[in-house]
C-alpha positions in Angstrom: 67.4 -144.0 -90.9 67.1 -143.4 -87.0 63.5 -142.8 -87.5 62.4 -146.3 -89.4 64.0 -148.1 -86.4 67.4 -148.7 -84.8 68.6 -152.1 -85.4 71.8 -154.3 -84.9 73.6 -156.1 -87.4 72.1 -159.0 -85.7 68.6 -157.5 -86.1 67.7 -156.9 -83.3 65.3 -154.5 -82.7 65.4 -151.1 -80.2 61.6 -149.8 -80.1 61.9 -146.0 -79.7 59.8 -144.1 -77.2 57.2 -143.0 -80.0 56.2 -146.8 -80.5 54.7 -146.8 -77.0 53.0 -143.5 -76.5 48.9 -143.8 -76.2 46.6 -143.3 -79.3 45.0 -139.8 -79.2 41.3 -140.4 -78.2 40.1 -140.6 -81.9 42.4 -143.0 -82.9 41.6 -145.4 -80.4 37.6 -145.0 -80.7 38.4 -145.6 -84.5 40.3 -149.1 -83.3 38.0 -150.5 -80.9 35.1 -150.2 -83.5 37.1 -151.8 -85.7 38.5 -154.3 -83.3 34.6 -155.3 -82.3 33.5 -155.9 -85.9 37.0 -158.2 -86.3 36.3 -159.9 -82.8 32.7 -160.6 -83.4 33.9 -162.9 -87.0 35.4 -165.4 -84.1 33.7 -167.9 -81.7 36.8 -167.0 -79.5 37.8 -163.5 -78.9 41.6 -164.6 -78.9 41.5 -166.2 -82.5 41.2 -162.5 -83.9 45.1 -161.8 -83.1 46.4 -161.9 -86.5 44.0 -159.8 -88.3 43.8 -157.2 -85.4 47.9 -156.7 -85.5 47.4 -156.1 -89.2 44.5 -153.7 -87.8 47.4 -152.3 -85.7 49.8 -151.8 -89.0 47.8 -150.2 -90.7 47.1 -147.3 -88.0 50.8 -147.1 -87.2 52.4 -149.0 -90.2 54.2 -151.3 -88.0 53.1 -153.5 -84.5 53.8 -150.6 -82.2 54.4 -150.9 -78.5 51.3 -149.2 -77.5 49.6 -151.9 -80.8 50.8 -154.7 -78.4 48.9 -153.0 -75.5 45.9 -152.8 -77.2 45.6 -156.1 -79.0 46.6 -157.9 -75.5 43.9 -155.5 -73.9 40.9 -156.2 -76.3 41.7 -160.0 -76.4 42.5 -160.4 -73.0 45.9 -161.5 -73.6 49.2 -160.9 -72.2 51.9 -158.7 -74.0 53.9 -161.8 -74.2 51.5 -164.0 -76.0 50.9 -160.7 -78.4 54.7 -160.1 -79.2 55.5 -163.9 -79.7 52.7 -163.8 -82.4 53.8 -160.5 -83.9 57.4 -161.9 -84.0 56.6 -164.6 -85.4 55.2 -163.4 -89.0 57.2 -161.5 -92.1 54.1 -159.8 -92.4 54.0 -157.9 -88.9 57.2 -155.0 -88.6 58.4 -154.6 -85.5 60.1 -151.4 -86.5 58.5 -148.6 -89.1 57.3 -150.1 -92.8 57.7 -148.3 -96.1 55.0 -147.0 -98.0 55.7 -149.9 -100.2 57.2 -153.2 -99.5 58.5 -154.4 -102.7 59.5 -158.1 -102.3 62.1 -159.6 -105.0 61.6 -163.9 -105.2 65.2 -165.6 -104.8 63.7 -169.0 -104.5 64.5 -171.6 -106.6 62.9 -171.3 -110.2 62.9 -167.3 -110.1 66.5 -167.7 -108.7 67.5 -169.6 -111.9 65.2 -167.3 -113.9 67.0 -164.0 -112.5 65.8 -163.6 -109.5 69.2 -163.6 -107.8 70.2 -160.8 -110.3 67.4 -158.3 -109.9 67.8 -158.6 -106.2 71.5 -157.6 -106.7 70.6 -154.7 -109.2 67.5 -153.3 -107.3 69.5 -153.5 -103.6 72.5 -151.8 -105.3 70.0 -149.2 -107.0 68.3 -148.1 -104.0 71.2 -148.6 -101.4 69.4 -151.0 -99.1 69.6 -154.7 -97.9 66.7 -156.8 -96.7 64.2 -155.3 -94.3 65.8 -151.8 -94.7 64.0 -148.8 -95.9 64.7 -146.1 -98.3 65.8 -142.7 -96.4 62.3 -140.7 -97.7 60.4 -143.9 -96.6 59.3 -145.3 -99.4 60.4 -148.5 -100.1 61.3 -151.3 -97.9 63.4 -154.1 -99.5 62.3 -157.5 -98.8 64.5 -161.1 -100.1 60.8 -163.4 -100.4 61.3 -167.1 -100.7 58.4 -168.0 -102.4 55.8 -165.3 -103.9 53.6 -168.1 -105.0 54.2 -167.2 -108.6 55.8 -169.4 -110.1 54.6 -170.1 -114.1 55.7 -165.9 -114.5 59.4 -166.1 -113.0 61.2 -164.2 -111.7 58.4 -162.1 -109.8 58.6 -159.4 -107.9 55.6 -157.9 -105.6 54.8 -154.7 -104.5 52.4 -154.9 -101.2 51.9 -158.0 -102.0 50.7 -157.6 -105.7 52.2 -159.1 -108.3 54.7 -157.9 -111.3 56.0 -161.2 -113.4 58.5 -161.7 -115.7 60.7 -159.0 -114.1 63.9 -157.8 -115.2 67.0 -155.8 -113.5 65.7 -152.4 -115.4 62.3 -153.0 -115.4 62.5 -153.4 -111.3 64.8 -150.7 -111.3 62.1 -148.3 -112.8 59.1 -149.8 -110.7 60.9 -148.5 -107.2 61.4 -145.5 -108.9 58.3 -145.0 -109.6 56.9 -145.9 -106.7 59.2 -143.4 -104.6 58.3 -140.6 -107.6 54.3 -141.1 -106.9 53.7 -142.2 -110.8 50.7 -144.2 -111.8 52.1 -148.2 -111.2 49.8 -150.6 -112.1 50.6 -155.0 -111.8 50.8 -157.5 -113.8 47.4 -158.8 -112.5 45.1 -158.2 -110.2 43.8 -154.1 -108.6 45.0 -151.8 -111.4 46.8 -149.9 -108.6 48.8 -150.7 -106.3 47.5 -149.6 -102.6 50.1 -148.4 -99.7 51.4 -150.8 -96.8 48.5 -149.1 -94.7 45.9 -149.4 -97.1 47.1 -153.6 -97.5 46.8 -154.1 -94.0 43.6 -153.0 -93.6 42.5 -155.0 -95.9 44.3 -158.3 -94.7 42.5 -157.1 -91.2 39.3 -158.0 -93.1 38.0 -154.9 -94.3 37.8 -155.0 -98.1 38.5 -152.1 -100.2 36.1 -152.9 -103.4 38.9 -153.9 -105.6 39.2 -157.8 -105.5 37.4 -158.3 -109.0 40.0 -155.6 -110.7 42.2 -157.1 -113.2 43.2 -160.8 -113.8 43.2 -163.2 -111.9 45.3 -166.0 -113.5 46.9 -164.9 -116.3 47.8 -167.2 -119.7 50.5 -169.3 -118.2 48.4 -170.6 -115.2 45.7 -171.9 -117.5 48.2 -173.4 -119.9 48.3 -176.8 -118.4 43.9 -176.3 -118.0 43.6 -175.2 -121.8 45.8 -178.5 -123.0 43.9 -180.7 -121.1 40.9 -179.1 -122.5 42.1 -179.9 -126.1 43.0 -183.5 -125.4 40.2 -184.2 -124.2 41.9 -185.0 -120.6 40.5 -186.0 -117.4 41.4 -186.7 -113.7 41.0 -189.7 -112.7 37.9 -190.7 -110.9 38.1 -193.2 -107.8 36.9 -196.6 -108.0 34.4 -197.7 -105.3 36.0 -201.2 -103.7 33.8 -203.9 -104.3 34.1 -204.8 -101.0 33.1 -201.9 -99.3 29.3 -200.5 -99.3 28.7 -197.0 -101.3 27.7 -194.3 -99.3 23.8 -194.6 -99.5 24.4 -198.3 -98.2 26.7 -197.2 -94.9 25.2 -197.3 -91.5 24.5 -193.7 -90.3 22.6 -192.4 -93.6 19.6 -191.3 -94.5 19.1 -193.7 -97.1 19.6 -196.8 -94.4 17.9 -195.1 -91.9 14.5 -194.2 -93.5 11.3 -195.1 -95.8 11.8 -193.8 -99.1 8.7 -191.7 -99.2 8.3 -192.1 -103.2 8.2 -195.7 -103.8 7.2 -196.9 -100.0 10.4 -199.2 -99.7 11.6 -200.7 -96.5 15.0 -198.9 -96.1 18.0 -200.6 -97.4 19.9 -202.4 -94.7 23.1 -201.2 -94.3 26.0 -203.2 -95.3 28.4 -204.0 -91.8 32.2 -204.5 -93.2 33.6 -208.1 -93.2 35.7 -208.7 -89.9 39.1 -207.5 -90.5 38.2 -204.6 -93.2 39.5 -201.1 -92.6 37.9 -199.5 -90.0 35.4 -196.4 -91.6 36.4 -193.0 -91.4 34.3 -191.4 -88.5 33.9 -188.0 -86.4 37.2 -186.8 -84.9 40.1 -188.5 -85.4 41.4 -189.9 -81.8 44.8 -189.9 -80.7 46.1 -193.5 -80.3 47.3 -192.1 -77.3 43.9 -192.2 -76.0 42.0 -194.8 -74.9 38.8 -195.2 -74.8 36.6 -195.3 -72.1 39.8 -192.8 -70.4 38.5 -189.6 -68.5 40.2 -188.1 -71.7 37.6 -189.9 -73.7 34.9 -189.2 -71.6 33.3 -186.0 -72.2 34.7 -183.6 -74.4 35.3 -180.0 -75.1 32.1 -178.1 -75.3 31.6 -175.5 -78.3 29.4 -172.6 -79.0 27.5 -175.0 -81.4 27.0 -177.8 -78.5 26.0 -174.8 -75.7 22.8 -173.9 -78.3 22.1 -177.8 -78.4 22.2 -177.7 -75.0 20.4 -174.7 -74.5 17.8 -175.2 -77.2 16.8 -178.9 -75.2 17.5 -180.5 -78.1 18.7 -184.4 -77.6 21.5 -184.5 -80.3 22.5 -182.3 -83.4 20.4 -180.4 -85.5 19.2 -181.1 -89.3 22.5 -180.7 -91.8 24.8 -182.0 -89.2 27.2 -184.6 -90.2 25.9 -188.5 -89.3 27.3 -189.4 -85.5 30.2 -191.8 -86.3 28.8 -195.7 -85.8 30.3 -198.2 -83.7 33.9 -199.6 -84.9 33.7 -203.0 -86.6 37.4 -203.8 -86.4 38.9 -205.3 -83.2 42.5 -206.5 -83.2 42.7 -210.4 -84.1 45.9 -210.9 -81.9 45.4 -209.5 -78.3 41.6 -207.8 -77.7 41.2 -204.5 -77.0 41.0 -203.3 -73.5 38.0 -200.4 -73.4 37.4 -200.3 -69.8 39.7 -198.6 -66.9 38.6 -202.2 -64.7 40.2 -204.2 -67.6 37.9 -205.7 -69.5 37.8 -206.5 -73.2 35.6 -206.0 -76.3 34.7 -209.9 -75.9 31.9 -208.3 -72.9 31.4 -205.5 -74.9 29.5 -207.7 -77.6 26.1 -207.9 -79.2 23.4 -209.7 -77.6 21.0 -211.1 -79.3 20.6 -214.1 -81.5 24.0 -214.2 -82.6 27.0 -215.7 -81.5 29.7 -213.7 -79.8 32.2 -213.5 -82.3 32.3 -210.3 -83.2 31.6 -206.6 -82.5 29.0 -206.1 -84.0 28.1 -209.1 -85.9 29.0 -209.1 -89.5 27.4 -210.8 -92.2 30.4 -211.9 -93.8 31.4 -214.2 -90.5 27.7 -214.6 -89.2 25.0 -213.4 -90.5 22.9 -210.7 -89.8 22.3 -210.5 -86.0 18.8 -210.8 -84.8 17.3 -209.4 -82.5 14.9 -210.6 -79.5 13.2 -207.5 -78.6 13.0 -203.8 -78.5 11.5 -203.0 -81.8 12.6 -200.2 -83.1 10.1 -197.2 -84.2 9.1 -195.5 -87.0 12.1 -194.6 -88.4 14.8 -196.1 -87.1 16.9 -199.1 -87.1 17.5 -201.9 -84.6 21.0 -201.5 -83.1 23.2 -204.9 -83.5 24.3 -203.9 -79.7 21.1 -206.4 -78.2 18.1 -206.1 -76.7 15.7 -202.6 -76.2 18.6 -200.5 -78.4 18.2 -198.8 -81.6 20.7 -196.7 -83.6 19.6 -193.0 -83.8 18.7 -190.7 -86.9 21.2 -188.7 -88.9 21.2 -185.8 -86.6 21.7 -188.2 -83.3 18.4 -187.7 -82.0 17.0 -190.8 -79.9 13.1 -191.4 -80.1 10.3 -190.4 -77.9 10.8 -192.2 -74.6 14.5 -193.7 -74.9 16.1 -191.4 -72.1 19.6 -193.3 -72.3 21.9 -192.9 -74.9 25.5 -194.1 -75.1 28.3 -192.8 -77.0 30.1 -196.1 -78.3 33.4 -194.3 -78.8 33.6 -194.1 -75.3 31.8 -196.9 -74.3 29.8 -194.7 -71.3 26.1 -194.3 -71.5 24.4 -190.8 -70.4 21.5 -190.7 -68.6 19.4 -187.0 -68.4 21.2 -185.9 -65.4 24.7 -187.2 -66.6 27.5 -184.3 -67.4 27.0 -183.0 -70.6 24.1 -184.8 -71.3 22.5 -182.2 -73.9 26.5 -182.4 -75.2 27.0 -186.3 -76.3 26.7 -187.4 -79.8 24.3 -190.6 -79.3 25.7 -193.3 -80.9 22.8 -195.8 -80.1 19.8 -195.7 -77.7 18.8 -197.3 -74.7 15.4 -198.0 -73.0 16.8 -198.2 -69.6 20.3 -198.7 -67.8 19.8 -201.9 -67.4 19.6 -202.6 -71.4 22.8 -200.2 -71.5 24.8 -202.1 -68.7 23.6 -205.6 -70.7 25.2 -204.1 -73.7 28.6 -203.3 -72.4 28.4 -199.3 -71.6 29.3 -197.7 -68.1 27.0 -194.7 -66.2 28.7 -191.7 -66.9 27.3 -189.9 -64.4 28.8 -192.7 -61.9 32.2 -192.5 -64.1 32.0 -188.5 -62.8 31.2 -189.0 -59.6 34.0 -191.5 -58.9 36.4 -189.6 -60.6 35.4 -186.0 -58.4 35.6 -187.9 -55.3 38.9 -189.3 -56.2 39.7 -185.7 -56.9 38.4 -184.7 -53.7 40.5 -187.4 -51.5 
């Protein structure tokens, strides 16, 4: 057993000097081609830990010492951040692996079913307890609390493939068979079963051909599918709210926001919920932590998606990206909401226009449409309920021709072409000018910056 690890009764683990010694020069020209094709799946290098340890196990057949160096080397990571990952995981051994880690379910149905039993026999059998490994190393022993099989209990896996409906004897003989190199082939799925190597290659991302061997889901996980099928059963479907516009009718589509070009229709105006609805859904969720108009709020974390806007001079997303989220139609009835760091309210954050100043923006339901005095819209687009020389921007957030200021409403700032991150900000509604912006309620984020760097500074 000293060779598959030396280990407490507490399980803890002494590494032997082998773990640590360098890969021979073939070995680790074989990794880091590997590594770059992993690395290369990612938009951050660091994201490709977990499948480059199981690159690592399946070199080694466990996270070795000199694993830990590499994966912290390639990903430009520290050995601790590596080996709090790599301890974290069943999946990664810190000490020497089987060939085959056959995992016996104790959890609660298989339990009931057996499970308990054919651990009892099969640990007896082979002289090991959990994590320990056969003295030819062969078989590792593992007590699983769930192998996600549930309709075939008690299961038992071998590298993670699954055998159901498993007895004392007929575990017994599997192990045996899999120490004596005879043919073993699962319940479902790959007719064979592969070696702990061989799996964690694959788990690294690097697929062996055999996926669409075998079955999938066997009788028992269609049963419920096939009895639905005879009765003539189905799920449920969701009923719209009456009060609540469909999707082609919300603000932000292209149905509101466009001609339809077969029948020459002025595009349907989207509905604005009654004051007091629920709030829609939209972009990322915000912490209620943060408020807006914050320096938290203020510009957010750029991605490699936002860097080829940026790069590519375009104004706002490109075609297929979600709508930008609208302006919020819900304000809190009891005590207004404070969106600016010099106190304000949402009361001077309201629409100008036509109508009255009772809500944000107006909504047909308390005052009729709001109309507008100027700053007609193009082609195109629709007239923003925010006031004067604003419009509300196309499904990809692009502004039109000419309207340099754009404003992101959940943030109340507005971006000129020299603000931070201008390339970056999901344009809520338009602007003709600063002025039209400050009218409307929206701060200068390139002043917001400025302040805030100089505050920095001092």
């Amino acid at each position: 057993m000293e060779h598959y690890g030396l280990q407490t009764a507490a399980g803890h683990l002494t590494v032997s000097a082998e773990s640590k010694e360098p890969y021979a020069v073939e070995q680790l020209a074989q990794l880091h081609a590997d590594a770059e094709q992993v690395i290369a799946r990612y938009p951050q290098k660091r994201s490709a830990l977990l499948p480059l340890l199981h690159l690592v196990q399946s070199v080694d057949g466990y996270v070795t010492g000199r694993g830990i160096d590499f994966c912290a080397e390639v990903l430009d990571l520290s050995r601790a951040e590596v080996s709090g990952v790599a301890t974290f995981y069943t999946q990664y051994k810190r000490h020497p692996n089987g060939e085959y880690t056959v995992g016996v379910c104790t959890n609660t149905l298989c339990a009931i079913m057996g499970g308990d039993e054919i651990w009892d026999s099969v640990s007896e059998h082979l002289g090991i307890g959990h994590d320990e490994t056969t003295e030819d190393g062969k078989v590792t022993l593992e007590r699983i609390e769930c192998n996600a099989a549930c309709d075939y209990a008690p299961v038992v896996m071998a590298n993670w493939e699954f055998f159901d409906n498993q007895t004392p004897e007929s575990t017994n003989q599997l192990v045996d068979d899999l120490r004596e190199g005879n043919p073993v082939r699962p319940t479902r799925g790959p007719d064979t079963v592969c070696t702990f190597k061989q799996m964690s290659r694959v788990l690294a991302g690097f697929h062996d051909g055999l996926a669409d061997q075998g079955v999938g889901a066997g009788p028992a996980s269609l049963r419920g599918l096939e009895v639905a099928h005879e009765n003539g059963w189905e799920a449920p479907r969701a009923e719209r709210r009456d009060d609540r516009p469909a999707a082609a009718e919300q603000p932000g589509t292209t149905a509101a926001a466009s001609t339809d070009d077969a029948t020459g229709a002025e595009p349907a105006k989207a509905e604005v919920p009654a004051k007091g609805a629920a709030e829609p859904t939209t972009g990322e969720a915000h912490s209620s932590a943060t408020k807006p108009g914050s320096d938290e709020a203020t510009e957010t974390t750029p991605t490699k998606a936002d860097d080829a806007k940026a790069d590519d001079g375009s104004k706002g997303g490109k075609d297929g990206d979600a709508a930008p989220a609208q302006p919020s139609t819900v304000q809190a009835e009891a005590e207004p909401a404070t969106l600016f760091d010099d106190g304000s309210t949402t009361a001077e954050a309201e629409p100008r226009g036509d109508a009255p100043l009772t809500g944000t923006p107006a909504s047909p339901a308390s005052q009729g449409p709001t109309v507008q005095t100027g700053g007609e819209a193009p082609a195109g687009f629709v007239t923003s309920s925010y006031g004067d020389g604003t419009v509300t921007p196309l499904t990809d957030g692009s502004g039109p021709e000419g309207w340099e200021i754009k404003g992101n409403s959940r943030s109340m700032l507005f971006h000129t072409p020299k603000s931070p991150s201008y390339s970056r900000t999901r344009a809520e509604v338009w602007f003709r000018d600063e002025d039209a912006a400050r009218a409307a309620g929206f701060t200068n984020a390139l002043d917001r910056k400025n302040a805030k760097n100089g505050k920095d500074a001092q």
